[in-house]
N, C-alpha and C positions, 0 to 999 in steps of 0.2 A: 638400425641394422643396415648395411653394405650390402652393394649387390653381391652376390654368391659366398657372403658371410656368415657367420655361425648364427641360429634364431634359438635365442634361450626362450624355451619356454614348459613350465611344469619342470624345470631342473634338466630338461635333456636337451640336447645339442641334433638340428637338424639341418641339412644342406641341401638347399634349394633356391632355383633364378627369381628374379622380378616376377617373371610370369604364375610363376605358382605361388609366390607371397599374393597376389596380386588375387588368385584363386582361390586362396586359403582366406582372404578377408572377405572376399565377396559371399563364398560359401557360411562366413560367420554372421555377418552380416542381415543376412537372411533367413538364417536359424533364430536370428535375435528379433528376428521380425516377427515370425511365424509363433516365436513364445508369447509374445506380448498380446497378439490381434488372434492365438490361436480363441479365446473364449472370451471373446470382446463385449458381447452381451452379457456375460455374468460382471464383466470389471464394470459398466457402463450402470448396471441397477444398484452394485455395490457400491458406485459413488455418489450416487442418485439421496439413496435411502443411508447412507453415511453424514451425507450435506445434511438430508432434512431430521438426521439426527444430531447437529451439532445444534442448528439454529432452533428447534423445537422441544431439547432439552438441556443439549450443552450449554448452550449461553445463559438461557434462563437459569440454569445452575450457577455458573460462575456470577451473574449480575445475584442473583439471593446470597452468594457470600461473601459478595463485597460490599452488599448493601450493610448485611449484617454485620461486618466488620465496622462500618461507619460507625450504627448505631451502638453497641459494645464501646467504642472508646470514646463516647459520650458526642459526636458531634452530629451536625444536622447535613452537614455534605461536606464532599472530600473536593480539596481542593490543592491549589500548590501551597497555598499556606497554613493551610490545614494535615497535609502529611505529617509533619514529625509528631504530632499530635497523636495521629493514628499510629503511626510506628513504634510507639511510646507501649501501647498499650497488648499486653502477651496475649489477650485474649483476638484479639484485631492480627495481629500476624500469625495465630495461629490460623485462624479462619483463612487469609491471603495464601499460607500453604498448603492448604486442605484444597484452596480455588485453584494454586499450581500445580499440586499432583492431578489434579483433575484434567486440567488442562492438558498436562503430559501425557496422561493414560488417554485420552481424546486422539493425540497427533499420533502418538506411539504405534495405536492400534491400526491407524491407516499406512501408515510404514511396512507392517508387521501383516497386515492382507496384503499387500502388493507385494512383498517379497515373497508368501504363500503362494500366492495367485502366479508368479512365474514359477515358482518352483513346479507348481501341479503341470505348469506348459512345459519347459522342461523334462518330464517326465513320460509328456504326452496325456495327461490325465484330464478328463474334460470332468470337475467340480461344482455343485451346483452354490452357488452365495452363501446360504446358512451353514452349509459342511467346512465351506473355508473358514467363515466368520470364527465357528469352532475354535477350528486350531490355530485361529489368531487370537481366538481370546488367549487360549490356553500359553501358548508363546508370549504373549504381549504379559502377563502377570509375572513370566520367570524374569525380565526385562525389573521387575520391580522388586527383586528378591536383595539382601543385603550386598550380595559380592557382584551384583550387575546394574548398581543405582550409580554409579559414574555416568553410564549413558542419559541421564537426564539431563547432564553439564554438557553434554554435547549437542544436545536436540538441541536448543537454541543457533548455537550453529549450523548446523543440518537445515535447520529449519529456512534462516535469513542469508547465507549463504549458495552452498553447493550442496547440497542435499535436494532432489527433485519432488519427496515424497511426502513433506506436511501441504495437506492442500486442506479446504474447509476454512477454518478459520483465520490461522496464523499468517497465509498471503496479505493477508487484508492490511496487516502488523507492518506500519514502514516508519525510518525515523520524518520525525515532523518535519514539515518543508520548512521553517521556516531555520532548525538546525544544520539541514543540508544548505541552504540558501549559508549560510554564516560560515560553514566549512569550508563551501567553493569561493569564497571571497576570499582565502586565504590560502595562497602556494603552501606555507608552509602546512597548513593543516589540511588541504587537500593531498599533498603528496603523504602525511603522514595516513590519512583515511584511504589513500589505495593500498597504502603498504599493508594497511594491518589485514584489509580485504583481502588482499594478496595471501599473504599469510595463513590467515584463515582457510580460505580456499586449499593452498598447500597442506596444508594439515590433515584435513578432511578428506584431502586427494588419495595421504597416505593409509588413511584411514578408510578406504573406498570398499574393501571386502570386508573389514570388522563386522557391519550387520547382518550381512548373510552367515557367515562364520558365527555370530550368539543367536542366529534367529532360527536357520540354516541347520547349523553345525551344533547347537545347543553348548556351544562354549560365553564362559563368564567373560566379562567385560575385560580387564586387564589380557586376560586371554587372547582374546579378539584383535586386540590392538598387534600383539604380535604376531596373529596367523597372517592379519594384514598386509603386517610390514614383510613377511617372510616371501608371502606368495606374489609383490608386489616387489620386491626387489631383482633387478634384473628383469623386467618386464613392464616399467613404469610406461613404455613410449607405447609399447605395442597395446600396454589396459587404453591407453588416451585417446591412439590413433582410430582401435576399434570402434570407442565410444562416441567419437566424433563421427565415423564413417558413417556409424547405424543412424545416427538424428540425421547426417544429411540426404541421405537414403527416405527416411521417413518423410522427412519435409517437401523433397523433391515428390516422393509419392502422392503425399496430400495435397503440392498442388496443383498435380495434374487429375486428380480425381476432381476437385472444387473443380476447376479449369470444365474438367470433361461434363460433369453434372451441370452446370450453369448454364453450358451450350445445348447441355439436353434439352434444360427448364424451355429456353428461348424459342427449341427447336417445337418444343410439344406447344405452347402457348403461341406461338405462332401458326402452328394448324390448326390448333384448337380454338383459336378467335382471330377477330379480324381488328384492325385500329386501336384504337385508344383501350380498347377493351384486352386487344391483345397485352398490351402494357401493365393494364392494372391488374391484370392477373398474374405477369412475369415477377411484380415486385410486392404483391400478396402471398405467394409460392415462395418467392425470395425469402422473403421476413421471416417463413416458418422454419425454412430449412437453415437461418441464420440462425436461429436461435437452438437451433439441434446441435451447428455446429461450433457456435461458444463454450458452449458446455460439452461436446465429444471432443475435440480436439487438445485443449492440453490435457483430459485425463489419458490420452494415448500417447501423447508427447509424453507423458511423465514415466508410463510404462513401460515404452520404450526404452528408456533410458535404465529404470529397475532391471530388465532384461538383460538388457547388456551387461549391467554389473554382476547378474546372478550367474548369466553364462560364463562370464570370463572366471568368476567362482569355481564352479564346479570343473571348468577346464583345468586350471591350477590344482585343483584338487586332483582331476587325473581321471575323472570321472566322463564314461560315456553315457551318452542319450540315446534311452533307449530306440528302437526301432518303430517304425509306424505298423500300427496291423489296425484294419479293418476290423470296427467292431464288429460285433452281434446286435442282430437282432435294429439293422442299418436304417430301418422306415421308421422305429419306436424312437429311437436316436434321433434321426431327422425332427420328428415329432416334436421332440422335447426345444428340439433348438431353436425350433418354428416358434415357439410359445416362445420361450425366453428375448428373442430377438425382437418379438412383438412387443413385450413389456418392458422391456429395454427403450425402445424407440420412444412407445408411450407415456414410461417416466421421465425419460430426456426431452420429452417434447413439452409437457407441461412443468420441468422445473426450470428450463430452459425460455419461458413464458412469466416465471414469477421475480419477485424483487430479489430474492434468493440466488440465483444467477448475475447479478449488476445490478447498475443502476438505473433506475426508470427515470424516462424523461419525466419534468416538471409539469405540472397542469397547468393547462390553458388559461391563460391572466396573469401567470404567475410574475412579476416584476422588481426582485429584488435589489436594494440598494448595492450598487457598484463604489465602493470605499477607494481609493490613492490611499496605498499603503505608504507612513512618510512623504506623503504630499503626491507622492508617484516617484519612486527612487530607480525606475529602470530608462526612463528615457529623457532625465533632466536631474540633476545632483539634489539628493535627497532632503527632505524639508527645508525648502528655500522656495521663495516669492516663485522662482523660474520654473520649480517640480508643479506648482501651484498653477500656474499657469497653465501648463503642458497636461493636466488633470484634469480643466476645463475644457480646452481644448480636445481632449480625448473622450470627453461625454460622461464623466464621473459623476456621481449624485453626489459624493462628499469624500473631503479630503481626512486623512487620519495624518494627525500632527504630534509632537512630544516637546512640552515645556517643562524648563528645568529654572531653576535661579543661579546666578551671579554671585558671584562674595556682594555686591550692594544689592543684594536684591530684583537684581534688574531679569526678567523672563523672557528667557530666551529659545529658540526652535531647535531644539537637537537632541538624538537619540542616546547617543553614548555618554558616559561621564565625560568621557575627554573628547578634547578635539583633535586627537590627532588621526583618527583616518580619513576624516573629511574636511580639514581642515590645515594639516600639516603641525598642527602645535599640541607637543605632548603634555597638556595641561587639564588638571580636571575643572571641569564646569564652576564649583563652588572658591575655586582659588584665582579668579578673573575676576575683573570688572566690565563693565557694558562697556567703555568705553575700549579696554582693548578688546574686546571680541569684536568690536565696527573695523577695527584694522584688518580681522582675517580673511581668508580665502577659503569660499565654500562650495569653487566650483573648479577650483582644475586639476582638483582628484578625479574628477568625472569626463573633462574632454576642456581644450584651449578654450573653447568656443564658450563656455562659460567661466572663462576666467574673472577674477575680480566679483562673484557672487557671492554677494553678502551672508553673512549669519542673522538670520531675519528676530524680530524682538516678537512678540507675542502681537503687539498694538498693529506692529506692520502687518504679520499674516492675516491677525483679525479685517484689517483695512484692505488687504488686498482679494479676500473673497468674500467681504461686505454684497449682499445684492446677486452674485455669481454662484457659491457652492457654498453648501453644508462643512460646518468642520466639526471634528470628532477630536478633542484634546487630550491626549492622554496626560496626567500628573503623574510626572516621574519624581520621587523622594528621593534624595539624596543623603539625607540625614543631617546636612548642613544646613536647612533650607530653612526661610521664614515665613511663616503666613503664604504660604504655597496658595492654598483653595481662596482665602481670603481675596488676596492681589490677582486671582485668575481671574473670579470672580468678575471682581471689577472691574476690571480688564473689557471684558464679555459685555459691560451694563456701559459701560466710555463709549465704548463702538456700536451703541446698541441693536446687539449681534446675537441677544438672550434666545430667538425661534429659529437661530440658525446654529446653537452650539447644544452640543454632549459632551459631558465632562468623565473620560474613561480613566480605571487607573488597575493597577494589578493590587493595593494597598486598600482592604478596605475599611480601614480608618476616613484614609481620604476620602472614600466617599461617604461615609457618615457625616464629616465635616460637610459635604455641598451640600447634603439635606437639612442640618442644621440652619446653613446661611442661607439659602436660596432652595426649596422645596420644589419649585414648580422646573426646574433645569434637571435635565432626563439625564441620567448615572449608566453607567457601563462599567461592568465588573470583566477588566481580562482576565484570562484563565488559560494556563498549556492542559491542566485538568480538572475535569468539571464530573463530577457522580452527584446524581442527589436523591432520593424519594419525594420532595417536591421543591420547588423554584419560586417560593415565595418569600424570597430571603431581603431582610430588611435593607432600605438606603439602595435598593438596585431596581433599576429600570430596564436592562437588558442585560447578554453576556456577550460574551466575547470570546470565542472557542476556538482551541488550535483545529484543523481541521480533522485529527485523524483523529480526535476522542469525539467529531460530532456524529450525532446518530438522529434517525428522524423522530426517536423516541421521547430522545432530549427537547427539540424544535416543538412536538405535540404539547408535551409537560410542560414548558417555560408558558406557550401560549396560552395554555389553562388559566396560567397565573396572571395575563393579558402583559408579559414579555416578551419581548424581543431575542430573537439571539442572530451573533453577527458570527463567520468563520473566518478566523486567517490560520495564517494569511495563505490566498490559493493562488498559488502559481503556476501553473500546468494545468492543461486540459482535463484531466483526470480530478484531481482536487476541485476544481471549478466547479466539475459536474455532480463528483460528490455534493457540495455543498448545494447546490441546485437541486439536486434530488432529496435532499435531505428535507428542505423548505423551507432552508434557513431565510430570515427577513435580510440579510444583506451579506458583500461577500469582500474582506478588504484585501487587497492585490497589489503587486508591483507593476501590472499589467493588464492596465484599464479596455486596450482594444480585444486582449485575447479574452477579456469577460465578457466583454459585449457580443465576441465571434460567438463564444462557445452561447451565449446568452441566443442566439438567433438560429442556433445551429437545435435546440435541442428538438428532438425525437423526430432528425436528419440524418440519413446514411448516404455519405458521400460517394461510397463505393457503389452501392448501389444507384445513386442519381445518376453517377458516370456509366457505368453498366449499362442502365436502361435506355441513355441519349446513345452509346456506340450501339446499342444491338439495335434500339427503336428509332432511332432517328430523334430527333426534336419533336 
C-alpha cells in the first residue's frame, strides 16, 4: 500500500496517512498479543500434560506398532535392508497406517487446541484446559471425517515447514545430516532444495486461514482452501507484514523481560549474600529459571503467531471482538487464576527439569570414541593419507575409511563409485586399474595446497596410521568385486594392524563373510535405520546409527547384548549432543575439534559463565 492509497481490506476501500496505518498496526499488534498471553497459564499446563502425553503414551503407542509390524512380516528387526521385506507384507503396512493415523490425530489435536485456545482470547472468554480439550477433541475428529482427510496430506507440510503449531514430537523429525551434508555439496541440488522449500512455504502462505476456516468456521477441506485464497487475496502483504510485526513485538518484549529478570536475580543475590556465595546462588536461581524458560518461551512464540492468524481471520471475516467487561464475582476469578498459574509454573518447572524437555548432559566419565568421518573430510580432502593425518592431529580415536576394488583387484580408499568428484575422472571404481588410479588427483577438489594427493591403496592407509590411530573400514560392494572381505582381511594381518581395525559395512553378507574368516576382528553393522526388540543379531559387534533414529533406548538394549553402538555422522552441536546424551560408545564426524569442544563443554552454559564473570567479576 502507498501513502494515502486505497487499503483493501475485508473487500472495503479505506483512506487513510502513514500515521494511522502506522496506528492501525500497532493497535492489532497488541490485540494479537493480549489473545495469545490473555490465559497463559491454561496454554502453558496444556502443553505441559500434552508433552507428557505424547512421550508416555503416544510414542509407546507408535513404537508397539512398529514393533508389531516387524514381527507380522516375519522379520527380527527393521532395517534399510530389511524394508521392502516389511512393505511387502499388507499386514505390516496396515499396522504403519494405524501408527500414521495416530500419529496425525496426536499433532492434529495440538493444532486444533491452539487454534481453540485463541479463539476463546478472541472472544475474551477465560477457559479452563479440560473445556478446551473438549472441543478440540470434538473439532479435531470432524478433521478426520471423509470430505476433510486431505488435511492429513498437508500436516506434513504444516508440520516441517511453515506451520508453527506441531510441537511434541514431530520437531524432533529433521532430515538426516548426513542427506543435508550431500545436498549442500551440490549447487545444483542446493538451489533445487530452497526452491522446493520455497514453494512450499508459498503454498502454505496461501493456505494460511484454511485451518481456522475448517476448524473455526466448521468448513470442509477443499472448502477451506478457497475461503483461504478468497479472504487472502488482495491482502497477502498486509496478512505477512502484520505477522511479522507481532513476532517482532513479541521477541523484542521477551527480551527485555529475560534482560529485566536476570538484573533482578543479580540485584536480590547480591543483597542476599556476600562473595562467592553471592555467585553460586545467582547461577543456581539461573539454572531454574532456565529451565522454566526453555520450555515457556517457544510455546508462546508459537501462539503468538496462532493469534495472529486467527485475528487476521476473523477480521477478513468482518467479525468484531467483543468488548471487555469485568467479570463477576472478581476475588473468586482472581482465585482461580492464582491456582492455575501456580500449577502452571510448577508443571513447567519439573518438566522443564526432565529429559523430556532436551537433552541431558552425559555422565561424569563418560568418554566416547571420536570417529574422522572419511579419514576427516572437512579440513583435508577426504580419505586420503593427508585427512589421516589431519585426524590425528586433531585428537581422533579412530579414523572411518571406505575400500572398494579395481578391475585388478587392487583396494583402494574411496567413497563414491566414481572418481569424479574427488578426483576429476568420470569413471567408476571397478573399470580402472591401480595403476591408473596412482595417476589421479585427490586433492585439488579440496584446496591447491593439496594438489597432487594421492588415491591412497588400503596397504598405504593401513601403514600410515600403524601405531597412531584406530581405523574403522567400511566394505563397500560394488557388485563387480573379488574376494572383497578375503583380500581386506589380509590386508589387515600384512600390516599386522588386526587390534587396531573394525571391519564396517551396510551389506550383511559381508559381514558374515569376516566372521567366517577371521572371528576374533569386531564387525560394525551400518544402518540409516535401525528398530529391533532385541540387538543380538548374528556376525555384529556393533552398530552404526544415523543420528536421528538413535535413541538412548537403543544405546541401553544394544549394551544388554554387550554391543556397541556408534552415531553418524554428527555434524553440528546439536547432533553431537544428541549423541552424547544418548550414550552412544562413539560418535563418527566431519569435525573432530567441534566433538572434542562440544565433548568438554557438556552440562556448561556459556551464557551463563559470561553472565556471571560481567555481573560478578572473576
Amino acid at each position: 500500500m502507498t501513502a494515502g492509497g486505497p487499503m483493501r481490506y475485508n473487500g472495503h476501500t479505506e483512506v487513510g496517512g502513514d500515521e494511522r496505518a502506522v496506528k492501525r498496526s500497532w493497535a492489532e499488534a497488541r490485540q494479537v498479543l493480549s489473545i495469545a498471553l490473555r490465559g497463559g497459564s491454561t496454554l502453558l499446563l496444556f502443553e505441559v500434560l500434552y508433552k507428557l502425553l505424547g512421550f508416555a503414551v503416544v510414542l509407546p503407542a507408535l513404537n508397539a506398532l512398529l514393533r508389531r509390524a516387524i514381527r507380522v512380516s516375519g522379520l527380527t528387526f527393521l532395517g534399510q535392508q530389511t524394508l521392502g521385506q516389511l512393505l511387502h507384507s499388507p499386514a505390516a503396512v496396515a499396522l504403519l497406517l494405524a501408527a500414521g493415523l495416530l500419529l496425525g490425530l496426536y499433532l492434529l489435536f495440538e493444532m486444533v487446541w491452539q487454534l481453540c485456545y485463541c479463539q476463546a482470547g478472541w472472544q475474551r472468554q477465560r477457559t479452563a484446559v479440560w473445556s478446551l480439550c473438549g472441543r478440540a477433541a470434538v473439532r479435531t475428529m470432524r478433521l478426520f471425517l471423509p470430505r476433510n482427510i486431505g488435511i492429513l496430506l498437508v500436516l506434513p507440510l504444516f508440520a516441517l515447514t511453515a506451520w508453527p503449531l506441531a510441537g511434541g514430537i514431530l520437531p524432533q523429525v529433521q532430515l538426516p545430516e548426513f542427506i543435508t551434508d550431500f545436498i549442500w555439496q551440490s549447487k545444483a541440488l542446493t538451489a533445487a532444495y530452497i526452491a522446493l522449500v520455497a514453494l512450499s512455504c508459498a503454498l502454505l502462505f496461501f493456505y494460511l486461514l484454511g485451518m481456522p476456516a475448517m476448524v473455526l468456521g466448521e468448513e470442509h477441506f477443499f472448502s477451506s482452501i478457497k475461503t483461504s485464497w478468497r479472504l487472502l487475496r488482495g491482502n497477502m502483504r498486509r496478512a505477512l507484514g502484520r505477522i511479522l510485526l507481532t513476532t517482532a513485538l513479541f521477541w523484542l518484549a521477551a527480551g527485555a523481560l529475560l534482560a529485566a529478570a536476570v538484573g533482578g536475580l543479580a540485584a536480590y543475590t547480591k543483597l542476599r549474600y556476600s562473595g562467592s556465595a553471592a555467585r553460586y546462588a545467582f547461577r543456581s536461581l539461573y539454572g531454574s529459571g532456565a529451565s522454566f524458560v526453555r520450555v515457556a518461551l517457544p510455546v508462546f512464540a508459537t501462539v503468538v503467531l496462532v493469534a495472529a492468524v486467527v485475528a487476521f481471520y476473523y477480521r477478513c471475516m468482518g467479525a468484531e471482538r467483543p468488548p471487555y467487561r469485568r467479570p463477576r464475582r472478581r476475588w473468586y476469578v482472581l482465585g482461580r487464576q492464582a491456582v492455575a498459574v501456580l500449577c502452571s509454573l510448577l508443571a513447567v518447572g519439573l518438566f522443564g527439569e526432565s529429559e523430556m524437555a532436551g537433552y541431558l548432559p552425559a555422565p561424569a566419565g563418560y568418554d566416547p570414541y571420536i570417529v574422522a568421518h572419511r579419514a576427516g573430510s572437512l579440513f583435508a580432502p577426504e580419505n586420503t593419507v593427508a585427512a589421516l593425518d589431519r585426524a590425528v592431529a586433531d585428537g581422533a580415536d579412530m579414523a572411518e575409511i571406505d575400500v572398494q576394488q579395481t578391475a585388478d583387484g587392487a583396494l583402494v580408499i574411496l567413497h563414491d563409485t566414481s572418481f569424479a568428484r574427488t578426483a576429476g575422472v568420470d569413471r567408476p571404481v571397478w573399470a580402472v586399474t591401480w595403476e591408473q588410479v596412482q595417476r589421479y588427483d585427490a586433492g585439488s577438489y579440496f584446496g591447491a595446497e593439496y594438489a597432487g594427493e594421492p588415491v591412497p591403496s588400503l596397504p598405504q592407509m593401513l601403514k600410515a596410521a600403524k601405531g597412531r590411530i584406530d581405523l574403522m573400514i567400511e566394505l563397500k560392494s560394488t557388485g563387480h568385486d573379488r574376494e572383497l572381505v578375503a583380500r581386506t582381511i589380509a590386508a589387515i594381518k600384512d600390516a599386522d594392524m588386526m587390534r587396531q581395525c573394525v571391519l564396517a559395512s551396510m551389506d550383511l553378507d559381508l559381514l558374515r563373510q569376516v566372521k567366517e574368516l577371521q572371528p576374533g576382528l569386531p564387525t560394525v553393522y551400518i544402518s540409516a535405520l535401525l528398530v529391533a526388540d532385541r540387538y543380538d543379531m548374528q556376525w555384529i559387534d556393533a552398530f552404526s546409527v544415523e543420528t536421528s533414529m538413535l535413541t538412548g533406548e537403543m544405546v541401553a538394549a544394544a549394551h544388554l547384548e554387550h554391543k556397541r553402538v556408534f552415531a553418524w555422522t554428527t555434524n553440528s552441536e546439536g547432533t553431537i549432543q544428541k549423541a552424547f546424551s544418548c550414550g552412544a560408545d562413539g560418535i563418527i564426524t566431519d569435525n573432530v575439534p567441534m566433538a572434542h569442544y562440544t565433548q568438554d563443554l557438556q552440562g556448561r552454559d556459556l551464557l551463563l559463565d559470561e553472565l556471571t564473570q560481567w555481573l560478578f567479576g572473576k
